[in-house]
N, C-alpha and C positions, 0 to 999 in steps of 0.2 A: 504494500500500500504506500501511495507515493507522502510526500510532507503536505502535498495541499489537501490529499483527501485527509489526513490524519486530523489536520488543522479543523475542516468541515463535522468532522465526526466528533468531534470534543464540544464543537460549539454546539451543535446537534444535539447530544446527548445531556450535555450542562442545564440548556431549555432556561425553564425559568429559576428552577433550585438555585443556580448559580447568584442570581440577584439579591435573595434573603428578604423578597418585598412578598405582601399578602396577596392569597391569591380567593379575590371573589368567590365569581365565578369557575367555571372549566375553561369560559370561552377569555377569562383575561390570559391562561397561557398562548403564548408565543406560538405552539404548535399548534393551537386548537383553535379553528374559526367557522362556528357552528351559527345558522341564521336564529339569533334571539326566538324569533316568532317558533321555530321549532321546539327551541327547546320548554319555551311558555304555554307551547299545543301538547308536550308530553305531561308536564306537570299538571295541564287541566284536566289530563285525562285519566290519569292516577288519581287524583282530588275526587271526580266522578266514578272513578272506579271500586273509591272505598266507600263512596256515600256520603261525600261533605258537602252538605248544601248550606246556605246559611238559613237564620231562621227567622219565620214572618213575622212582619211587622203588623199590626193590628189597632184600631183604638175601639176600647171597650166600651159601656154602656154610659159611663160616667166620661164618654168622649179622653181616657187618658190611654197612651200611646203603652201598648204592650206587645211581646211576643212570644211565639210557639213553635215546635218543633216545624220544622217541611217533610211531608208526608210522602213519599216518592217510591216507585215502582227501579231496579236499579237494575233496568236491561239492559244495560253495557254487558253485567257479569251474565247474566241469562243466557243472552247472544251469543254469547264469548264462550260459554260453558257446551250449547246446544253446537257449534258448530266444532273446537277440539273433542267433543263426545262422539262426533261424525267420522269428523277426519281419522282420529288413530285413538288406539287403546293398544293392553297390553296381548292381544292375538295377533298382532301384526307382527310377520315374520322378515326377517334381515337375515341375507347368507350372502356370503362372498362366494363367486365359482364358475369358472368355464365350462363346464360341463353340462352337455345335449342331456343327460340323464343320470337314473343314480348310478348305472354298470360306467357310468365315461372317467375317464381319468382328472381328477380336478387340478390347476396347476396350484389353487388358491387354499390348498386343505392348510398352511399354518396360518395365512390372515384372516382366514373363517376361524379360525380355531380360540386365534388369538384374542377376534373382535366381539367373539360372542364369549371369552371372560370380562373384558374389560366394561362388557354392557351390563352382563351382570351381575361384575362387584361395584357397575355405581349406580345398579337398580335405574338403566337408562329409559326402558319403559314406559316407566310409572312417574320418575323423575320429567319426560316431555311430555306426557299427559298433564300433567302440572301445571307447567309450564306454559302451555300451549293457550291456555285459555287467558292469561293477561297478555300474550307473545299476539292476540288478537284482538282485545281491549284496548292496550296502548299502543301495538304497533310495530314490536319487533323483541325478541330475544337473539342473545347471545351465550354460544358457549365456546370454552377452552378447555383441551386437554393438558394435562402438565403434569410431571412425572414426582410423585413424593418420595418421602426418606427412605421408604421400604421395598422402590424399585416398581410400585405401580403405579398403571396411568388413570387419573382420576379427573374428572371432569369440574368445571367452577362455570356456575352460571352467573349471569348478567340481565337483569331486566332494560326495557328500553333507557332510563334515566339514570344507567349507569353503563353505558356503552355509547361510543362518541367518534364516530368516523373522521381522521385525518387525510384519507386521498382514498379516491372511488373512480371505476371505470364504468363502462357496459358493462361489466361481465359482475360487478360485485365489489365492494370495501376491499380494499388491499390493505390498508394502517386504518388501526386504530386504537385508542385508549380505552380500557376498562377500569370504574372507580370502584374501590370498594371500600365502605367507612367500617369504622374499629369504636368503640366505645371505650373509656374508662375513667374508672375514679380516682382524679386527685383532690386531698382534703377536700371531701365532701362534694365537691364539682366533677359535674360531667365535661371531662375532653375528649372533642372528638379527633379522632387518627382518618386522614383520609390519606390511602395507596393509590396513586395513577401507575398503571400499568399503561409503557408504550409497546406499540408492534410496530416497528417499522423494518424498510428492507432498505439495506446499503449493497448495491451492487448488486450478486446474488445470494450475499450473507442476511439472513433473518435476526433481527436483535431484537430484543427483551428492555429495556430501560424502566426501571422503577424510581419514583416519585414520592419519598413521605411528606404529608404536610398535617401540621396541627392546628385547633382551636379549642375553644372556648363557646364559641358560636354557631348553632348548629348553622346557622344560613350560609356560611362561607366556608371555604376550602381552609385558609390558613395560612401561615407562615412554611416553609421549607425546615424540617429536624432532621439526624441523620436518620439512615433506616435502624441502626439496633437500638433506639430509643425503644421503639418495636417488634421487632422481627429481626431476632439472633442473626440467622442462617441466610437471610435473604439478600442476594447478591445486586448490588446497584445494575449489574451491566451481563446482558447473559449471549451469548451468538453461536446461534444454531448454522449450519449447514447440511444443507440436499435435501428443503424443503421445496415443493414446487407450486406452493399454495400459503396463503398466511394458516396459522397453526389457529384462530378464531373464527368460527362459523357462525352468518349473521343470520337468523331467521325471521322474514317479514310476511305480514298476509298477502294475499295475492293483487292487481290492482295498482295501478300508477296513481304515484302522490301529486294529484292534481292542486293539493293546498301548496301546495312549495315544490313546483317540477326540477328541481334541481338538485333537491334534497337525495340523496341515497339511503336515507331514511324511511320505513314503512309509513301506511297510517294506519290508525286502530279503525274496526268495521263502520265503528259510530263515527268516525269524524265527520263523515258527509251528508247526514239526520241528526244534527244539533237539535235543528227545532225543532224534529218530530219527537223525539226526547224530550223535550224541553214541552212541548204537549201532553204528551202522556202522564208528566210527573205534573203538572200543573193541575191535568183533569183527574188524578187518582188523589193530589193532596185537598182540592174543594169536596168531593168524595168522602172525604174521610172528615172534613171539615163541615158536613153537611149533618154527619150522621149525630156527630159532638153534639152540635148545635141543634141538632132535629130535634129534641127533647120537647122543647115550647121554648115558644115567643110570647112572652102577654104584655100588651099594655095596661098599667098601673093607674090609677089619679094618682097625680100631687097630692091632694089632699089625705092622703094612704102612707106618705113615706116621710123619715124623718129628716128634721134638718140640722147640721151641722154647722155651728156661728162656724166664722172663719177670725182667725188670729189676727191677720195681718189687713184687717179693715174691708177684706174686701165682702160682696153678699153672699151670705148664706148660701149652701147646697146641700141637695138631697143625697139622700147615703142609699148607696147600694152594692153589693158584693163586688169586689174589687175585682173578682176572677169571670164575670159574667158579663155575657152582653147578650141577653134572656128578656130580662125587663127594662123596658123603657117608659118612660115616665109621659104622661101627655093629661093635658088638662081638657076636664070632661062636665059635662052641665050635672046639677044636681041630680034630676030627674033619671042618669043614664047609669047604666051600669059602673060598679068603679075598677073590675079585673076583666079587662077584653082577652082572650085565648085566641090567638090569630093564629097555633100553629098550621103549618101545613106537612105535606105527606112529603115524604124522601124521597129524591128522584133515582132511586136504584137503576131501574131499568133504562134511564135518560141516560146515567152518567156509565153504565157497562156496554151501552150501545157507543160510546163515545167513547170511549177509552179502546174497544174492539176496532173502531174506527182509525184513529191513529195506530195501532198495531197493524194492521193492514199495510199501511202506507207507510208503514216500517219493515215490514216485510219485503214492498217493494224496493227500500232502499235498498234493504241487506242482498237484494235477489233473492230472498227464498220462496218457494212455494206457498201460495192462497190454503191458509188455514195451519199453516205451521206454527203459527203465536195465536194465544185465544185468551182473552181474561176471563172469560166465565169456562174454557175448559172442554168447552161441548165440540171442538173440533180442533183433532190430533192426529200427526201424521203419525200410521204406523214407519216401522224399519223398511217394511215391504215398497209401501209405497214413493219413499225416499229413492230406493235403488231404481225406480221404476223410468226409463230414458226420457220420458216427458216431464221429471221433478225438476223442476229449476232449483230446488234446495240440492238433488245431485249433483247437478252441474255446476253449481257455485262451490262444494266439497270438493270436485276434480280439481277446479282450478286450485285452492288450496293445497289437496293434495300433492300436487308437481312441484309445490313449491316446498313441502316437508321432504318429500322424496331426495331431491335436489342438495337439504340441509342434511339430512342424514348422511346419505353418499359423501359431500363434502368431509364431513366429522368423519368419517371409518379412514377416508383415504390419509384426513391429519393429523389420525391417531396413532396411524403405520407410519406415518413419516417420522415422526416425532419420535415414536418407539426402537425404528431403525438407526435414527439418532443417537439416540444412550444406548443402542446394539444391546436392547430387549426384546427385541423379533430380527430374527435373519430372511425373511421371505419374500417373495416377490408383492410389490406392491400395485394393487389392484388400478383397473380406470373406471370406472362409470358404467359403463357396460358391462361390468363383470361383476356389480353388487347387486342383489334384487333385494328390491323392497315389496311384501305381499299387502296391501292394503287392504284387501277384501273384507276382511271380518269388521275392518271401521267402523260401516256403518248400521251393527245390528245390535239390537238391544238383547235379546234373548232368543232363544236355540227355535222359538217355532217360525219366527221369522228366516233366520240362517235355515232350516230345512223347507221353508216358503220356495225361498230363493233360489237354492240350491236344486229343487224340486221343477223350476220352471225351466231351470236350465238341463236339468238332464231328459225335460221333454223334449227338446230340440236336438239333443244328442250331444251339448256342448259340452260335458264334462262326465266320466268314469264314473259308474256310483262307488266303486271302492273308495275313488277320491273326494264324494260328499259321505260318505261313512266317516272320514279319518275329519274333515272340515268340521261336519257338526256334532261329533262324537269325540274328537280329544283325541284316538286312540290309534297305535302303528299302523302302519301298510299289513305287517302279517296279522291282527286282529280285524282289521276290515276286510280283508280276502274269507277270512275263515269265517266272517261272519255274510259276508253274498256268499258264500259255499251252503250255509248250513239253509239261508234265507231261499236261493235254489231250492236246493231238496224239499224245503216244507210247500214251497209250491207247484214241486211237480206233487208233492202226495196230493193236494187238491186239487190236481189239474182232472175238470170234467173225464177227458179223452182215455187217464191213468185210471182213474174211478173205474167206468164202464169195463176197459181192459182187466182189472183186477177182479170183479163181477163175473164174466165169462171166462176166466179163469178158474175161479172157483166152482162154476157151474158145470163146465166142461170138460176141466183139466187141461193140460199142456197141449196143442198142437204137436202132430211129429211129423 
């Protein structure tokens, strides 16, 4: 390496630690120049994704300014949940392997072998099921392999608001920073530890550059500490070589970010039905604010309520429960009644027709299919009819799916590379073509649906029934063979033609 790049690499890597100034934001480092409004549309969608609404404003009966919870329906996570339930679960099979069938020779039998411990000593399954469902709410996950003390590769995940792209092509993120904040207590005070993890490529060397910075304040990053303030073992500076991919897989929903086309950042499914959101939680919080209050209404006489001098000069007023706006006071002639009951009847049915209504037209937004969201419940898609090629809820799952596909592959291929690295696998490392991802079982809820499904397809002659035996039954090749063997047999013993034949046998005897 010559003295000029050495000189570039120092300054590179120094970044901002070198200065000892605080660091805001992400976007005050040097390397880091993320569009504000991004990172403000990640944070609102976290904020909505946990249920922080703020809370109504009101004035009560005696006209004084009070508030109350917001009452809100929180289909972000609904959505979010209904569509990674679709996409993958833990049936979904991953094999590395060249091989036309099970007699073919595979060249990939150590990276199969390898990828399917590493998946499941970090319970990778269950762990992107997880996962999947805020990786859809806000927008995008990340993960990294990285190798620990004991010589395994184990994975570190990143939600959108801590993963921060530094250079992006067509094809995907090349660098980027992952933050991850550390808690602890000095006398009595919370400091917080935030870790930037860099990824960047020099030449075709892969380097690692870590970042400690402290506070006091959860809103800001901090000041620059060394790193074993923290973390003994953790090397400022790490470079890998004969990776042919960054060692970080970014995972986004499907769909170009038409809020920020520039961004190489996902968007979460709700960003583009703000306001259909924003109706539904409006018409489900009056709803609920209907029902409080449906109790009664009466109007009182003045002449009914008491009055309270006032202190400070000014007139008298009438006292009534500080927590109600039930009674209102109004002046009434001698002769008339003095408690009027005005209630009226709760508009249940007004407001679940309405509330169904925007559902609908959030349906639409999402793509999914007419009747796939229902507040009163009376229309639900089965699994069946999900898979059925006219679902637009299918087809909005494919798309998805090519895009999980896509991240998976990515990870196995970075997990061999990486692994080949610290020469913890010796094998040939796979392409793309030679991983299979089995989606199929995605998108079924339970086994009568999978044998629905499976049943329409083996009317067409599309698939083996040994091979729907082993699908919706869990169980080997040699237990589903043995089991269409025995299934056979019991239907030739009631096969009509065998009946009759065993009949005149017995009546006749044997032919000779």
């Amino acid at each position: 390496m010559g003295l000029i790049q050495s000189i570039k690499n120092l300054f590179k890597r120094g970044g901002y630690a070198l200065s000892g100034q605080t660091l805001k934001t992400i976007n005050d480092h040097p390397k880091v120049n993320i569009d504000p409004n991004e990172l403000a549309r990640i944070e609102r969608n976290f904020a909505e994704y946990r249920g922080e609404y703020p809370e109504i404003k009101y004035r009560n009966s005696m006209g004084e300014l009070r508030e109350r919870d917001y009452m809100y329906l929180n289909m972000m996570k609904l959505t979010s949940e209904l569509l990674s339930g679709l996409v993958f679960n833990e049936q979904c099979e991953i094999i590395v392997s060249d091989a036309d069938n099970e007699q073919s020779q595979n060249t990939y039998n150590k990276a199969n072998d390898f990828i399917q411990h590493v998946f499941e000593h970090n319970d990778f399954k269950k762990n992107l099921m997880r996962y999947l469902e805020p990786m859809f709410a806000i927008g995008g996950i990340a993960v990294r392999p990285y190798v620990n003390e004991t010589g395994e590769v184990e994975f570190s995940w990143a939600l959108a608001n801590s993963f921060f792209p530094l250079r992006s092509n067509s094809n995907g993120i090349t660098e980027g920073v992952i933050k991850s904040v550390t808690t602890k207590m000095e006398q009595k005070k919370t400091i917080y530890y935030t870790l930037l993890e860099f990824h960047e490529w020099e030449d075709k060397t892969y380097v690692i550059t870590n970042e400690l910075y402290k506070s006091d304040n959860k809103g800001e990053i901090g000041k620059p500490v060394p790193l074993n303030e923290l973390y003994e073992d953790l090397q400022e500076r790490t470079e890998i070589i004969g990776l042919s991919r960054p060692l970080f897989n970014y995972l986004k929903p499907a769909g170009f970010n038409n809020i920020n086309p520039h961004s190489p950042l996902g968007l979460g499914i709700t960003d583009n039905c703000k306001p259909t959101l924003k109706q539904i939680n409006d018409t489900f919080d009056q709803f609920n604010w209907e029902i409080q209050m449906g109790q009664r209404t009466v109007f009182v006489s003045d002449y009914m309520l008491q009055i309270l001098p006032s202190e400070d000069g000014l007139p008298p007023r009438q006292i009534f429960d500080p927590d109600t706006n039930v009674f209102k006071s109004m002046r009434m002639a001698n002769d008339e009644e003095m408690v009027k009951d005005v209630t009226t009847d709760i508009r249940t049915e007004q407001y679940i027709s309405a509330i169904n209504h925007h559902l609908k037209t959030l349906e639409m937004d999402l793509q999914l299919s007419v009747g796939t969201l229902s507040f009163d419940g009376r229309s639900v898609k089965t699994a069946t009819e999900v898979v059925s090629e006219n679902s637009l809820t299918y087809r909005t799952r494919n798309n998805h799916v090519n895009e999980v596909e896509k991240f998976i592959k990515g990870l196995i291929v970075s997990v061999l590379e990486l692994a080949k690295a610290y020469k913890l696998f010796d094998g040939e490392i796979p392409t793309f073509e030679h991983i299979g991802v089995d989606f199929d079982d995605g998108v079924f809820q339970d086994r009568n649906a999978l044998l629905s499904f499976y049943g329409k397809a083996k009317m067409f002659g599309l698939i083996p029934t040994v091979e729907i035996i082993q699908k919706v039954f869990k169980v080997p090749k040699e237990t589903g063979e043995q089991w269409l063997k025995e299934i056979q047999e019991e239907q030739a013993e009631i096969d009509p033609s065998n009946i009759n034949y065993r009949a005149s046998e017995q009546l006749f005897g044997d032919e000779e």
